[in-house]
C-alpha positions in Angstrom: -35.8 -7.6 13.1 -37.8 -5.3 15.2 -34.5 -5.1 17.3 -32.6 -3.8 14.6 -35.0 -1.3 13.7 -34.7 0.0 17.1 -31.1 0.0 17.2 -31.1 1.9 13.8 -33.6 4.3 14.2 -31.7 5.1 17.8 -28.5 5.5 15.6 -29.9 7.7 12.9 -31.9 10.0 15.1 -28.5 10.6 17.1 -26.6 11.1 14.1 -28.7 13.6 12.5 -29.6 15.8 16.1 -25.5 16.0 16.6 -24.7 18.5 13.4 -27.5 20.7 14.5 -27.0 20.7 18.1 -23.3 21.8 17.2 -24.5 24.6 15.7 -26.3 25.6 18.8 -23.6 25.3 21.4 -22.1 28.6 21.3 -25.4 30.2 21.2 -26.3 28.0 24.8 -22.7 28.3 26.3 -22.3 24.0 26.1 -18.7 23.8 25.1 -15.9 22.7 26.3 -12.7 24.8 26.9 -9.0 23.8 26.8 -7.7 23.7 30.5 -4.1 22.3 31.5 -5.9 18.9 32.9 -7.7 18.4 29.4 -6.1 17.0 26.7 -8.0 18.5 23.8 -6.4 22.1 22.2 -9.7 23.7 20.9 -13.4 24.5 22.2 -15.5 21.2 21.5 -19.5 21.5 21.8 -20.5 19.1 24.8 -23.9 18.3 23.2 -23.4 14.9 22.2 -25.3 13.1 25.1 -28.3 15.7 25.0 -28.3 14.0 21.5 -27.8 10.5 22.4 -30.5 10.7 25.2 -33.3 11.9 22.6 -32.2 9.5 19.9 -33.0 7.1 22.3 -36.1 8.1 23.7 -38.7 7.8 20.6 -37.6 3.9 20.1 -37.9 3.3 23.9 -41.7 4.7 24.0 -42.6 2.7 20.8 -41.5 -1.0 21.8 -41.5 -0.6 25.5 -44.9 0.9 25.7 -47.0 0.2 28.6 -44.3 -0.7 31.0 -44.5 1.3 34.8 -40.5 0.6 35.0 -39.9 2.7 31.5 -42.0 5.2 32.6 -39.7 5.4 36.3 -36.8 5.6 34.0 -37.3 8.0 31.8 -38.2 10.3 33.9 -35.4 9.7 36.6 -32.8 10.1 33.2 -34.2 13.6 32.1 -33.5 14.5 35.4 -29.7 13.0 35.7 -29.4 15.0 32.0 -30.7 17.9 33.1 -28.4 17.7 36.0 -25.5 17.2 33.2 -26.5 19.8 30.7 -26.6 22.3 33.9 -23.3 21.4 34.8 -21.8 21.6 30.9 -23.0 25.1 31.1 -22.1 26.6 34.7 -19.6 24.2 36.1 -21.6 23.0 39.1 -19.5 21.6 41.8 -19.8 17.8 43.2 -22.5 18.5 46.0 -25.8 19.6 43.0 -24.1 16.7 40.5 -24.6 14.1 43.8 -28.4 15.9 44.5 -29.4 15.3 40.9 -28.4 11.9 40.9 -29.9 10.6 44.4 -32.9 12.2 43.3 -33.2 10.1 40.3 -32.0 7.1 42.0 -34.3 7.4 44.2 -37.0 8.2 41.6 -36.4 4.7 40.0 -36.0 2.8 43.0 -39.3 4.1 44.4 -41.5 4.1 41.2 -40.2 1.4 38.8 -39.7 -1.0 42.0 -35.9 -1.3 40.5 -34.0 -3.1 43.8 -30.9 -5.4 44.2 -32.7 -7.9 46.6 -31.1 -10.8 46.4 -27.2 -11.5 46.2 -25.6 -15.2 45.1 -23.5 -16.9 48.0 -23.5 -20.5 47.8 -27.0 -19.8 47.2 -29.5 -16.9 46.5 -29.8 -15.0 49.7 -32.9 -12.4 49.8 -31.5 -9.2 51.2 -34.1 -7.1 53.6 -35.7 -3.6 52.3 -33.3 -2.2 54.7 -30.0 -2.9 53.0 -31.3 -3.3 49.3 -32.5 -0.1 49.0 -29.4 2.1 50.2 -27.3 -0.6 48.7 -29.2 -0.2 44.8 -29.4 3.8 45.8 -25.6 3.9 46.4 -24.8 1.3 43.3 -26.8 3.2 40.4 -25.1 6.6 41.8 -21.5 5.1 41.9 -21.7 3.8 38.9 -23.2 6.9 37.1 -19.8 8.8 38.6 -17.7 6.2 37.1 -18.9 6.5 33.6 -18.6 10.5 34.4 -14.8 10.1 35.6 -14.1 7.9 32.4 -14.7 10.2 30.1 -11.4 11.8 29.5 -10.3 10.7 25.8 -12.3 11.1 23.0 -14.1 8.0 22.1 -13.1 6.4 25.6 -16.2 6.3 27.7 -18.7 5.6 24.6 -16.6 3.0 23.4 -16.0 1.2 26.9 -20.0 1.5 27.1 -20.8 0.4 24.0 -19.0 -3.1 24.6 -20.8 -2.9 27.7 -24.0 -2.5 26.5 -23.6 -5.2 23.5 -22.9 -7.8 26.4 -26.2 -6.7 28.7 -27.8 -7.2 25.7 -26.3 -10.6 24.9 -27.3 -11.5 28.3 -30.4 -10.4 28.2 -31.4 -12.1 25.3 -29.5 -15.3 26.9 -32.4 -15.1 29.4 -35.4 -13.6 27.8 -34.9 -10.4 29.3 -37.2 -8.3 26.7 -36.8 -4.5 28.7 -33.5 -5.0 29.6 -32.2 -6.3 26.1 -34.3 -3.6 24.2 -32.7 -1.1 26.0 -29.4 -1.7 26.0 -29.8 -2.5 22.2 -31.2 1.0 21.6 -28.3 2.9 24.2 -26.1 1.0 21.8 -27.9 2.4 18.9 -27.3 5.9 20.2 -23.8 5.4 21.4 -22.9 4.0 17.4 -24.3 7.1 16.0 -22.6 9.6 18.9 -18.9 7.8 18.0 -19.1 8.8 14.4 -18.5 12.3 15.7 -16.2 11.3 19.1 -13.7 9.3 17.3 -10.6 10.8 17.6 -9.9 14.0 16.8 -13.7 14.2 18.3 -15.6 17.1 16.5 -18.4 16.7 19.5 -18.1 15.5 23.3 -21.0 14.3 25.1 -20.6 16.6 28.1 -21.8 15.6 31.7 -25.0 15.2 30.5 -24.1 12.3 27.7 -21.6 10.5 30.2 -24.3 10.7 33.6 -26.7 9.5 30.9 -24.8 6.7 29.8 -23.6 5.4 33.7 -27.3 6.2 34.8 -29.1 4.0 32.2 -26.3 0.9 32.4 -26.5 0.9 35.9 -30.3 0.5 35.8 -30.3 -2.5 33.4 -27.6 -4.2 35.1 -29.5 -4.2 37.9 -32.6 -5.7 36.2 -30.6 -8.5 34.2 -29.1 -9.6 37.7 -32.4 -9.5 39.6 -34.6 -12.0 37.1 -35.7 -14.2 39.4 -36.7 -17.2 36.6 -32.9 -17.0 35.4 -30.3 -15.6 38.3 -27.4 -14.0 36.9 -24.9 -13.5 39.4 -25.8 -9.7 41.4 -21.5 -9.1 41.0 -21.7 -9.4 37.3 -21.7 -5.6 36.9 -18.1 -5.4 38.7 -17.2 -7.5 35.1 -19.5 -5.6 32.6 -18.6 -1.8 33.4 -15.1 -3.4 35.0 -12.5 -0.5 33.6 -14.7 2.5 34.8 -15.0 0.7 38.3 -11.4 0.1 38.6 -10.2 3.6 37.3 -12.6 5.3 39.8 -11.4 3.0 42.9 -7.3 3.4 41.5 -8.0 7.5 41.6 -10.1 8.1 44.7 -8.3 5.7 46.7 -4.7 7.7 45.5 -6.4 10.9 46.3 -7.6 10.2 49.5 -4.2 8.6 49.8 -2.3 11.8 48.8 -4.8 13.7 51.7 -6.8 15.6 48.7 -10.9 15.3 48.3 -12.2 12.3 46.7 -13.7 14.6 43.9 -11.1 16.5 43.4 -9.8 16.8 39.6 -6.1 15.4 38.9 -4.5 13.5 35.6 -4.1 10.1 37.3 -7.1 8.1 35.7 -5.9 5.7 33.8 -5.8 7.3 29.9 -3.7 9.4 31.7 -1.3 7.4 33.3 -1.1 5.3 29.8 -0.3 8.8 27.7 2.4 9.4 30.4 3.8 5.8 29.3 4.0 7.0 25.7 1.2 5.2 24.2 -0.6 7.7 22.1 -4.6 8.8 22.1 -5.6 5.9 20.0 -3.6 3.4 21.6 -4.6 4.2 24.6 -7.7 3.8 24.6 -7.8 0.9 22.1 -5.6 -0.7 25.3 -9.0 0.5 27.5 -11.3 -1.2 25.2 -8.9 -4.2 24.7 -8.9 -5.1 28.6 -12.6 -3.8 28.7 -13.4 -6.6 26.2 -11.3 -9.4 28.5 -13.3 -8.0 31.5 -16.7 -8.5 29.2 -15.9 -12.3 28.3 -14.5 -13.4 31.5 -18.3 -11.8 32.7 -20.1 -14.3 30.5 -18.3 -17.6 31.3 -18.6 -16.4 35.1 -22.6 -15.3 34.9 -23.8 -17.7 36.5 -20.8 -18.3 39.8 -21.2 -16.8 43.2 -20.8 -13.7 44.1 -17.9 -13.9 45.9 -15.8 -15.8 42.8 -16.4 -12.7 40.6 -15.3 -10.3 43.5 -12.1 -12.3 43.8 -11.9 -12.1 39.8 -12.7 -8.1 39.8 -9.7 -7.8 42.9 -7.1 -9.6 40.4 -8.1 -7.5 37.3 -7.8 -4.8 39.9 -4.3 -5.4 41.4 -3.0 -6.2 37.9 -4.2 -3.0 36.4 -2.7 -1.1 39.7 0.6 -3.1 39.9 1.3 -2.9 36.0 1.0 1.2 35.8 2.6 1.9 39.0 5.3 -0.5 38.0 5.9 0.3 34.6 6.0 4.5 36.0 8.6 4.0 38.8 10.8 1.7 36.7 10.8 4.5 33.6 9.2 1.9 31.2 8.0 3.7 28.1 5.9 2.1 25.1 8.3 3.8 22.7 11.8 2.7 24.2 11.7 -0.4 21.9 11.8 2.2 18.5 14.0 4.5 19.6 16.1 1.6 20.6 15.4 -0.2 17.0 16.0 3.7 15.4 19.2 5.0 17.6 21.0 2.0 19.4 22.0 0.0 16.2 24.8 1.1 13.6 24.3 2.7 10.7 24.0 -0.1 8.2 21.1 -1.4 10.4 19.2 1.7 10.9 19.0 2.4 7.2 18.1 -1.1 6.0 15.1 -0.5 8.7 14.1 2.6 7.1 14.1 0.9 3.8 12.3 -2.4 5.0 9.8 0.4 6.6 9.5 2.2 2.7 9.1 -0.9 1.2 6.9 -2.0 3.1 3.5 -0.9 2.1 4.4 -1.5 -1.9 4.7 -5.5 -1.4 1.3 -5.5 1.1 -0.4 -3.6 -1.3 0.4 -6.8 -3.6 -0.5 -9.3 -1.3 -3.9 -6.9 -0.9 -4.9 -6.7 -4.4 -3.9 -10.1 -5.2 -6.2 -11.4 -2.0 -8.6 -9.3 -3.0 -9.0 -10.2 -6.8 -8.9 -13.9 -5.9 -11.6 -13.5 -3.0 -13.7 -11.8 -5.5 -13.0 -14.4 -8.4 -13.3 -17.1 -6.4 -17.0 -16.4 -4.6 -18.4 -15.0 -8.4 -17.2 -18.5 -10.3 -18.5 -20.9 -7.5 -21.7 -19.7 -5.6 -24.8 -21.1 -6.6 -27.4 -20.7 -6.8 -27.2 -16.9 -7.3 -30.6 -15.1 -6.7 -32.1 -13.7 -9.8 -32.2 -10.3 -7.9 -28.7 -10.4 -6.9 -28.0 -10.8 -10.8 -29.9 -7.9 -11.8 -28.1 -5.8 -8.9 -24.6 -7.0 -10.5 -25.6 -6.2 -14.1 -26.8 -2.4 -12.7 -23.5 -2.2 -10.7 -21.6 -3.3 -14.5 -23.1 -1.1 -16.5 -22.7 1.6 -14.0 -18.7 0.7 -12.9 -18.0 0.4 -16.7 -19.4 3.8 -18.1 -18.1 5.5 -15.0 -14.3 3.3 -16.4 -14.9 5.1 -19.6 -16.3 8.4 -18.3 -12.7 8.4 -16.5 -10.6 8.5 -19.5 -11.5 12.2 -20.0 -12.4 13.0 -16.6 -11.9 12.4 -13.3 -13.9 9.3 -12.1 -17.2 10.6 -9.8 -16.1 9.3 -6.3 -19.3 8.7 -5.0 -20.1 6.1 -8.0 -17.0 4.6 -7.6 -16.9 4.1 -3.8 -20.2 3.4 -3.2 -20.3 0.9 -6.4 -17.1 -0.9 -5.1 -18.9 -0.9 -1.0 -22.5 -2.8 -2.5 -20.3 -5.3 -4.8 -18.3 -6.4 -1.4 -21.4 -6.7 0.8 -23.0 -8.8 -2.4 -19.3 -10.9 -2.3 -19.7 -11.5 1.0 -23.2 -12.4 0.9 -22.9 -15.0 -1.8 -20.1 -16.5 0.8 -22.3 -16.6 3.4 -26.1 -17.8 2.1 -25.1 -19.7 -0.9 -23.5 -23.1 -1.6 -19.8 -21.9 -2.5 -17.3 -24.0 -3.8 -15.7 -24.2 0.0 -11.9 -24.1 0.2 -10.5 -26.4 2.9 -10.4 -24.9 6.3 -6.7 -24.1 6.1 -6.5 -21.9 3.4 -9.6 -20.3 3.6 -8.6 -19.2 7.4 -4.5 -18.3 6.4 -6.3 -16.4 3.3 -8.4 -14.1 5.4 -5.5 -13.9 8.2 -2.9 -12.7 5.5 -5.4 -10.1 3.9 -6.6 -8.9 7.1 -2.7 -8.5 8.1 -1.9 -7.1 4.9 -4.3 -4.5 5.2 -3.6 -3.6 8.8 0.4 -3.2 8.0 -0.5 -1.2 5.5 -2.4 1.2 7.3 0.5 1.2 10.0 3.3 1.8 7.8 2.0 3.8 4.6 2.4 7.9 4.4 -0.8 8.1 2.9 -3.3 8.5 5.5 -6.3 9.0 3.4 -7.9 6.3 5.7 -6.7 4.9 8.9 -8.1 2.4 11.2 -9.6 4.0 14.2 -10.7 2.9 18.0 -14.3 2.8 16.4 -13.5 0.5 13.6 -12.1 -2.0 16.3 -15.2 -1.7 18.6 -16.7 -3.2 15.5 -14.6 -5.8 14.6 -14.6 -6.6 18.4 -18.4 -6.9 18.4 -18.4 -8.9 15.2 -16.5 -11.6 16.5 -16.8 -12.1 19.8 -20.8 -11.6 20.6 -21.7 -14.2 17.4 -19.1 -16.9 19.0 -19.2 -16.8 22.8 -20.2 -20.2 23.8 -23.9 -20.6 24.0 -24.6 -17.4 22.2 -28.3 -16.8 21.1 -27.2 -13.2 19.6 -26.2 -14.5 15.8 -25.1 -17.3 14.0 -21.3 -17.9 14.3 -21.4 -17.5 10.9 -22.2 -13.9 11.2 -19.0 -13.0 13.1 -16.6 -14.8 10.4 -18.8 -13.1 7.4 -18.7 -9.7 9.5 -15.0 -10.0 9.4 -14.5 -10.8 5.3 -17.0 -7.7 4.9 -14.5 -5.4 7.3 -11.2 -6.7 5.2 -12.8 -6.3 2.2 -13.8 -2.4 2.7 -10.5 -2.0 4.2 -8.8 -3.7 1.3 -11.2 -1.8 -1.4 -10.2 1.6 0.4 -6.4 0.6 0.3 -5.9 0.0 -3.4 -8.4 3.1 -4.6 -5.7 5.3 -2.5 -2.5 3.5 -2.9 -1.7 4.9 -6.6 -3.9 5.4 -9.7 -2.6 2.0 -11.2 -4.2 0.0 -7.9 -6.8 2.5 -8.5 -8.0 1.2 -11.8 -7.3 -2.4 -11.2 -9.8 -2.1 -8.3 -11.8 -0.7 -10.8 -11.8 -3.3 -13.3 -11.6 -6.2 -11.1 -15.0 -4.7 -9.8 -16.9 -4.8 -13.0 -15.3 -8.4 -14.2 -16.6 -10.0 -10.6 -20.1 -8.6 -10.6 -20.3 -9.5 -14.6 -19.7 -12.7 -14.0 -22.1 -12.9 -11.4 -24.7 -11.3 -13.3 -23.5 -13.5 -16.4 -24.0 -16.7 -14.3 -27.5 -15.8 -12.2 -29.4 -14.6 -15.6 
């Protein structure tokens, strides 16, 4: 519990800071201009990390109080963000960037006693002062620059270390790690509150100083979680957790260097960049990112505890695949839209239109499938569950009373949005709560599992095919459902009940389902509506 008061105070802190800090940018010169290597068309404050970094700070002080390595830490981050916020406003070259962050490296290696010591062969092998302390200088500053590089699409690098920073903590947890699972719990805190403001189109970036932050801060903890000596985590492991940053820095210094250009150098061959020129738009490239990012992430936990030398070998095959798909796919003219242009232009005409009309169609016979999945979900859970908690009942009758008058209210007038939406949103967590603590009439395994599949497709077909874009599903709304049910059923997780991840995922359908039939058409509109008050009735009719 304290945990999740951490991660939400990180969350709200950041979320509230960002609208103000935006307000400030042009006054301090921290924005971001459009330039031909960029892929944004308008001036975007860069404030977001300055944000992120003091959401985060108030938490860490209260439950890690006392400790010399917080202490180290802090300090050596201010420094990397000042370092950042510097660079947001005067465009500092590589050389003062590289000072700022050997300096802090340095900082934390010196004071908080932060060292990679030991490495696993076919056993632990202690490494001397000599080698571990270049070797952790040169680690924590590489991987600082390979957060920095990946920040090129919005939502890209806080999403890629958002997943990482959910699996740090997992595996922190996994051993008792109390600093290192705190913070990375906290950073993801922050990074949750910073991507409801960098999901595409971003209205904030986090600037040098957000992304040196971020690499900075995993690169310490990953450090720490593979240096416990009561529970040795392979010393490789962060070649897995922050994988796609690692191999998009390696794929575009070594082609620079290649190509006879400065390492540093700035060119559009990361790998966002090389997926966009494949015709995969912003979202789906970086939902790709996250997608591979997440593979990288699970392959990390079943190998945690291997040599050092196996997860290399695994890190060189992700590598190879990642270099020889994009290089392949660029010289043989593969594009991600050749299959609809095909599918559009290639067939006759009798083919192409009954396309278009399977395509108009569409989203009319999913909404059916949605509401009716929907109304029967809701049915279901209010006529079976039991025993339903006096309080729940007395929530339900509120929600009743105030769903019905708003019903009537909306014969002379338009319905109050915020009654409606926010009514419908507590009488779906309260469904899927009764599902998950009380003893529900269970349906066998089958149909419970096709139900939920066919809603969940239902809903995401609609969202793919409908003209009405009144709500889409965004890169952030997968890093949640990606969270939700892979952390809670990894083998041997301590993070959650399994439970959690399936319940997560009826809660996510639900809202998505809820949001589809209020914006469909005013019919769907006031089914939803109805449907509401006779579940939460019943509920309220059967608890009191």
């Amino acid at each position: 519990m304290d945990l999740l008061l951490a991660f939400v105070i990180a969350m709200s802190v950041t979320m509230a800071l960002i609208p103000v800090l935006m307000r400030l940018a042009d006054r301090f010169q921290v924005v971001d201009v459009p330039e031909p290597r960029k892929v944004h068309a308008r001036p975007i404050p860069r404030i977001g990390g300055v944000a992120m970094a003091a959401g985060a700070v108030a938490p860490l002080l209260y439950w890690l109080q006392g400790s010399p390595t917080l202490y180290a830490y802090l300090a050596a981050a201010a420094l990397v963000v000042g370092f950042g916020v510097w660079d947001d406003r005067a465009s500092l070259g590589y050389l003062p960037k590289f000072l700022g962050q050997f300096i802090a490296a340095i900082v934390v290696v010196s004071w908080g006693g932060l060292m990679i010591h030991s490495v696993t062969l076919a056993e632990r092998v202690e490494l001397p002062a000599a080698i571990a302390v270049p070797l952790t200088v040169l680690f924590i500053v590489g991987i600082t620059n390979a957060i920095n590089l990946a920040d090129g699409l919005d939502g890209l690098a806080g999403g890629t270390t958002l997943l990482s920073c959910c699996a740090i903590a997992l595996l922190g947890l996994s051993i008792g790690d109390r600093f290192v699972t705190t913070v990375a719990i906290i950073l993801s805190g922050s990074l949750l509150g910073f991507l409801r403001y960098n999901t595409y189109p971003a209205r904030v970036f986090m600037g040098d100083g957000g992304s040196q932050f971020l690499g900075f801060t995993v690169a310490v903890i990953t450090v720490l979680l593979t240096q416990v000596e009561t529970a040795p985590l392979s010393a490789a492991l962060p070649l897995l957790l922050l994988g796609m940053p690692i191999i998009d820095t390696l794929m575009v210094m070594a082609q620079r260097v290649m190509e006879g250009r400065s390492p540093f150098s700035a060119d559009k061959n990361h790998i966002h960049h090389r997926l966009l020129s494949l015709g995969f738009d912003h979202h789906e490239a970086v939902i790709v990112i996250y997608l591979l990012q997440g593979a990288l992430l699970g392959t990390a936990w079943f190998m945690r505890y291997e040599s050092d030398l196996s997860i290399a070998l695994i890190f060189a095959i992700y590598l190879m695949l990642s270099v020889g798909f994009l290089t392949g796919a660029s010289r043989a003219g593969w594009r991600w839209r050749a299959a609809d242009s095909m599918r559009l232009n290639g067939f006759e005409d009798t083919r192409r239109r009954s396309f278009r009309e399977l395509r108009r169609r569409m989203p009319g016979w999913t909404i059916w499938i949605i509401g009716a999945g929907t109304a029967l979900y809701g049915l279901y859970i209010s006529l079976s569950a039991e025993p339903i908690p006096v309080d729940v009942g007395w929530l339900c009758l509120g929600l009743a009373a105030v769903l019905a008058g708003a019903g009537l209210l909306g014969v002379a007038r338009s319905m109050p949005e915020w009654i409606l939406h926010g009514s419908l949103y507590v009488c779906a967590v309260v469904l899927v709560y009764l599902d998950l603590t009380t003893r529900v009439g269970k349906w066998p395994v089958a149909v419970e599992v096709a139900t939920t599949f066919a809603l969940a497709t239902s809903v995401m077909i609609y969202v793919r095919m409908t003209t009405v874009r009144r709500f889409t599903l965004t890169p952030l709304d997968l890093l949640v459902i990606l969270v939700a049910l892979i952390l809670p059923n990894l083998p041997g997780s301590v993070a959650a009940p399994r439970e959690l991840g399936l319940a997560a995922l009826k809660l996510l359908v639900v809202f998505y389902a809820v949001e589809m039939l209020l914006g469909h058409s005013r019919q769907s509109r006031v089914a939803c509506h109805w449907l509401a008050v006779l579940t939460v009735a019943l509920i309220a009719w059967r608890a009191l």
